[in-house]
N, C-alpha and C positions, 0 to 999 in steps of 0.2 A: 335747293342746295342739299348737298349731303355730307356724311361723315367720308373722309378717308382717311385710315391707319397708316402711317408712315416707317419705313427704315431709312435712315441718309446716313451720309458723311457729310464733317465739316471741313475746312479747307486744311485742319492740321491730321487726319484721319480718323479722327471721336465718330463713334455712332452714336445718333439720336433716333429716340423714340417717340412716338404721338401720334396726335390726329388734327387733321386742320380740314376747315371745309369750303366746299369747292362744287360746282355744277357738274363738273366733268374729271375724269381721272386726268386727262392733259392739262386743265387747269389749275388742279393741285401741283403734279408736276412742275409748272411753270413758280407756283408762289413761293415752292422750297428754294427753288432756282433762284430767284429774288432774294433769299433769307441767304444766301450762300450756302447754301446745301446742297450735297450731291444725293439724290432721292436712289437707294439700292430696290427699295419695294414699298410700292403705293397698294393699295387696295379697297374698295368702299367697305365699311362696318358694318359685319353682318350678312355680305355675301358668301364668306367661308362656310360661317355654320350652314347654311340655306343651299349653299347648292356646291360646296367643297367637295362633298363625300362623291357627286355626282361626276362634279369634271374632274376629280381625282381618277373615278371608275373611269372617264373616258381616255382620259390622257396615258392611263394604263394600257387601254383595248386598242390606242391606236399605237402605242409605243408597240405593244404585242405582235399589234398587227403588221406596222413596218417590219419587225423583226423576223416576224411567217414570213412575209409577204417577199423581201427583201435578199434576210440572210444575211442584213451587213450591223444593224446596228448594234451599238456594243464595240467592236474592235476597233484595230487600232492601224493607224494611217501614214504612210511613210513620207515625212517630212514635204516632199516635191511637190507630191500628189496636194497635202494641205495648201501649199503654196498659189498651185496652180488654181485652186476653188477659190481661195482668197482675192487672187486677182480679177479672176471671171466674174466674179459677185460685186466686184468694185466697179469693173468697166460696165458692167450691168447697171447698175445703181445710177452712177456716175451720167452715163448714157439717159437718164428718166425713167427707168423703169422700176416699176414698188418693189420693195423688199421681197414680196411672198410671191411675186410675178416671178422674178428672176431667183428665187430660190427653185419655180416647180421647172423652169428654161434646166436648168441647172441638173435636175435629177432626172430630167427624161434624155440628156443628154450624156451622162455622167456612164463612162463604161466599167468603175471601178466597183463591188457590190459591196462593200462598208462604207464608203460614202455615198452612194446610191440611197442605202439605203438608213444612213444619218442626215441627210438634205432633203429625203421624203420626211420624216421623224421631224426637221425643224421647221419645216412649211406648217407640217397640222398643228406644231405647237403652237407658232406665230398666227395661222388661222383661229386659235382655238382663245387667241386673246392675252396673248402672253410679249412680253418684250424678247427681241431677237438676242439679247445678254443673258437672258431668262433662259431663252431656249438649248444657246452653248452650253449653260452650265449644266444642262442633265445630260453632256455627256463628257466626263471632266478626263476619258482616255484618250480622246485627240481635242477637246479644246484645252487649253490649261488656263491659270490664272492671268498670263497676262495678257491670253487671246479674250479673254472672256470680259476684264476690267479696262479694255484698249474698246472693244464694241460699247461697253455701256456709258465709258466715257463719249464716245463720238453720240451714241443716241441722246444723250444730255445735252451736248453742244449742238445737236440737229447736223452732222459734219461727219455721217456715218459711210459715208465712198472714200472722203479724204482718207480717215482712221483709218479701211480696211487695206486702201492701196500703202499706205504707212508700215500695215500688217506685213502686207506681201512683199514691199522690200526690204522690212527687219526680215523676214525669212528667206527672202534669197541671199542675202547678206551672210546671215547665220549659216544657212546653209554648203556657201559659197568657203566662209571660214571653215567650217568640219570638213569640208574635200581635200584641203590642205594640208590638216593637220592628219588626218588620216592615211594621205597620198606618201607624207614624210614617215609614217610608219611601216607603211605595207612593204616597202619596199625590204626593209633588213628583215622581217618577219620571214618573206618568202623566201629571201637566200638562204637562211637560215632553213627552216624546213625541207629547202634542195639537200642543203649540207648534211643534212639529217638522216635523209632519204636515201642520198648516195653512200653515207657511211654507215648506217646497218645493212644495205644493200650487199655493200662490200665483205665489213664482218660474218655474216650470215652465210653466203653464197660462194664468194670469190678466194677471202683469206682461208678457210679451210684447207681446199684444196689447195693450195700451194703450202700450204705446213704439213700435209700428207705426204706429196712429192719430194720436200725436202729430207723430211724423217728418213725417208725410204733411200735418199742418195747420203743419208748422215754428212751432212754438211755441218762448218761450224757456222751456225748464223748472229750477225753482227747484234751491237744492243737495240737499234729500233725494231730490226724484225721481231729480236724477242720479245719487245714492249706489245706489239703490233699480234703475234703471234698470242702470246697469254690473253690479252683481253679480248679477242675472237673467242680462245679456249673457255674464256669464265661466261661470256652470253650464251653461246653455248649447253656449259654443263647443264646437269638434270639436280639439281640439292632436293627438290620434292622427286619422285621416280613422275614422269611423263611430260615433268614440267619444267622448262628450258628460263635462267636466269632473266634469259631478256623479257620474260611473259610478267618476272616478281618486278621487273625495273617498271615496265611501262604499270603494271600496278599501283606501284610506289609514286611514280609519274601522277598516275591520275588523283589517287590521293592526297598530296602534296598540292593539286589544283583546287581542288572542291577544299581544302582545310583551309587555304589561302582567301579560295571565295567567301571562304563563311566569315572567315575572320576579318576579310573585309566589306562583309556587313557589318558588323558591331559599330558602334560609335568610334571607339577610341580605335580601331582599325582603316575607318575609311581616313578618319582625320590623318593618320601615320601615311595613308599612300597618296591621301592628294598634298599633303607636305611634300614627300617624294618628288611626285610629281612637276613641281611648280620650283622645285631643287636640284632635278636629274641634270648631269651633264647631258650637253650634247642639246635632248626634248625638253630639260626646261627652261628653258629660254622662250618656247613656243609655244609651250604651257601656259604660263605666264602672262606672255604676250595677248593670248588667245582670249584669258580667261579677263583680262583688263578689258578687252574691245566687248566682249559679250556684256561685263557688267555696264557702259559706260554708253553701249546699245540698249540696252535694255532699258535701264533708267533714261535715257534722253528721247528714246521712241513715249515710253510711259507718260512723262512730263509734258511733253509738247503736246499730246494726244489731248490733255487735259486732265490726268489722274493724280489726285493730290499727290506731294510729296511723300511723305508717309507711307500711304499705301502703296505708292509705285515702290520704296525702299522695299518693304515687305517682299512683295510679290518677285523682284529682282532678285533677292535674297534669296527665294525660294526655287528660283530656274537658274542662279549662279554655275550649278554643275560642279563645286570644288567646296566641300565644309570647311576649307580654309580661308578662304574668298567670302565664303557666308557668315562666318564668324565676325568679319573685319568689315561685311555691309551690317551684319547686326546693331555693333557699335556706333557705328554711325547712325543710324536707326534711332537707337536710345540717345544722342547728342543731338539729333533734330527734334525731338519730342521735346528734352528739355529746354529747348528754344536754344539751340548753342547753335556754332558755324557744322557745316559740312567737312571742312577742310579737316579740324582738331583730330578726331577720331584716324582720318587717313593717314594723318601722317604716323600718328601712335600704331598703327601697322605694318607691318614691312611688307606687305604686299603690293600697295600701289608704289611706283617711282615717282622722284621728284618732280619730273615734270608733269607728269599728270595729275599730280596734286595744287603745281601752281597753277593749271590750264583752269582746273576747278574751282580756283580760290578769285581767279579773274572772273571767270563767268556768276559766279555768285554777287562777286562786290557789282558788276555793271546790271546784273536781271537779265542774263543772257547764257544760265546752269544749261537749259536743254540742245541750243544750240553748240556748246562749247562742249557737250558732254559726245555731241553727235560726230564733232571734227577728232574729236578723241580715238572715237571706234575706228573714224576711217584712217585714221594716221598709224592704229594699230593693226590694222585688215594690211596695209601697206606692210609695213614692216615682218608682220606673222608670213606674209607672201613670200617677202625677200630671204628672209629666214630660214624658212623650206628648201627654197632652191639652194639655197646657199648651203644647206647641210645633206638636201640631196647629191651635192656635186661632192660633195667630203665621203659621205656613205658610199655610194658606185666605186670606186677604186677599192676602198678599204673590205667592202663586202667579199667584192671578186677577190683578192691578194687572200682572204682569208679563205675563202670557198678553195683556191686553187692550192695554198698550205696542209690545208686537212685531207683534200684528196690523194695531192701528190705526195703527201707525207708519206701515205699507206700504201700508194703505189712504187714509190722508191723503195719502201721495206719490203716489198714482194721481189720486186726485180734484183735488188744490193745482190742479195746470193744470188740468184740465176747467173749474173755477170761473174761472181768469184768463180761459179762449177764452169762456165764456160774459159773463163781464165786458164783454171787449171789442168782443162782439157785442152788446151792448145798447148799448156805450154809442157 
């Protein structure tokens, strides 16, 4: 028998400390399991001092060496790409195959070189004696905390292909959400930017020269030409000698961007735009929307997986995406701790709606929070859907009416005189 040092969680998220003895690490593991413990890190007493220093040095020279070797480890992974190794690694598993079998399938087949060369990185570490939760977390730029606390859950329950295909459809899910809230943005961005495109193109280039033309036949030109006409002149002038106003706007432009940026880094700046945000006509409604199914995914994937409440609050909290949303899981957070309902806190925020407050408050009283949390997300993926389309069909008309206002504004002020001189040349 021997000593093993312990880290765990208990069913409410407390960390305990100790040592309990046991023949084998898997056995210790099982006795926590027994106590209701969820075991974070086992270890035998006295292998650290004795040969720490050593598999420190190795797990260095091989991290080094993936990275020589590789070129990927370290960076960072674009959502799809994570998804698509999440599912391959499930159906791997799933199929019978060991974990470290189907992780080195995985790297010699892998054509992306940061994940190439982070799936070589988790094989030596899982060879080298380490838990595959163990292994995500040294690399916290593409696993995050709830990739990381959804595996070592499943390695607990022995349910680690379930958990990971679990994985992969919270993130095609997730994923599936961002394409629509992003598809409902791009679209007035890029009119916009045309619009932008075509009217300094115009000011710059085209209005000039017909204000030359016109000077030259002294015409009287109507008030839009003159509107149309001056603000050509003012991009234009030179106020520094070589240096044309539209050079100090687009200055003033960029700087108004990065002061914006900065400011919302600060605390009390992000809080002010994702308030915004989650209040905008029109996007928050799908803000909103969006950020309800994220939370209600998050937590109901977390739960069912097996991750105490608590922690799954936490960690949910933490990948919210909106500190206004986070603020109002914190509270909640602190009412579960205190042994209180889930429901009290939501409602005391105005973030979630009534009915997904009562959906919560049913699934609680029956022992059915994960699964009722999960009908939540999809009933909000539905809706954030309809939503989209629904204000993409409002956007396309309103875009173009507006694109086709600002052009032809500046083209009817070119033209107005041309017609009056030909007017009056006929008649």
């Amino acid at each position: 028998m021997a000593n093993f040092q312990y880290i765990a969680l208990d069913a409410s998220g407390q960390q305990h400390e100790g040592a309990i003895e046991a023949g084998t690490r898997e056995e210790a593991i099982q006795q926590l399991q027994g106590q209701g413990l969820y075991p974070t890190k086992v270890g035998e007493s006295g292998k650290k001092s004795k040969g720490g220093s050593k598999k420190g040095a190795a797990k260095k020279s091989t991290a080094k060496k993936g990275k020589n070797a590789k070129g990927g480890v370290g960076g960072k992974l674009k959502p799809k790409v994570l998804m698509i190794f999440t599912r391959q690694l499930a159906t791997l598993i799933d199929s019978g195959l060991p974990l470290l079998r189907g992780l080195n399938v995985l790297s010699k087949q892998e054509p992306n070189p940061v994940l190439k060369g982070t799936i070589s990185s988790l094989a030596d570490s899982v060879q080298g004696g380490s838990t595959f939760s163990e292994s995500l977390a040294q690399h916290p730029r593409i696993f995050n905390k709830l990739y990381v606390n959804m595996v070592k859950a499943g390695e607990l329950g022995g349910v680690l292909e379930v958990v990971l295909n679990r994985l992969a459809e919270y993130q095609e899910k997730a994923q599936k959400l961002k394409n629509k809230i992003v598809s409902a943005m791009v679209y007035p961005v890029i009119v916009m930017c045309i619009a932008v495109f075509i009217l300094t193109f115009l000011m710059i280039f085209i209005v000039p020269k017909f204000k030359e033309m016109f000077r030259d036949m002294n015409v009287d030109l109507p008030l839009i030409s003159k509107v149309v006409f001056n603000a050509s002149g003012f991009l234009m002038a030179t106020t520094v000698p070589f240096v044309p106003n539209i050079v100090w706007l687009l200055i003033l432009g960029v700087g108004i961007y990065i002061g914006f940026t900065s400011w919302g880094n600060t605390k009390g700046g992000r809080k002010a735009i994702d308030s915004f945000k989650l209040n905008a006509p029109l996007f928050g409604d799908i803000q909103r929307k969006s950020a309800i199914a994220r939370f209600a995914r998050t937590l109901g994937t977390l739960v069912t997986s097996g991750v105490p409440i608590l922690q799954a609050l936490n960690i949910t909290k933490e990948t919210s995406g909106n500190v206004v949303v986070s603020d109002a899981i914190e509270k909640v957070y602190d009412s579960v701790k205190e042994g209180e309902s889930i429901v009290s806190p939501m409602q005391a925020s105005s973030v979630f709606p009534s009915m997904v407050i009562s959906m919560v408050d049913v699934g609680e009283e029956t022992g059915q929070l994960p699964e009722m949390l999960l009908k939540i997300a999809d009933v909000y993926d539905d809706e954030v859907d309809n939503a989209v389309t629904a204000l993409t069909s409002i956007l396309e008309p309103i875009m173009i009416v507006f694109l086709a206002v600002v052009v032809g504004g500046i083209v009817f002020a070119l033209f107005l005189p041309l017609m009056k001189v030909i007017q009056t040349m006929q008649g």
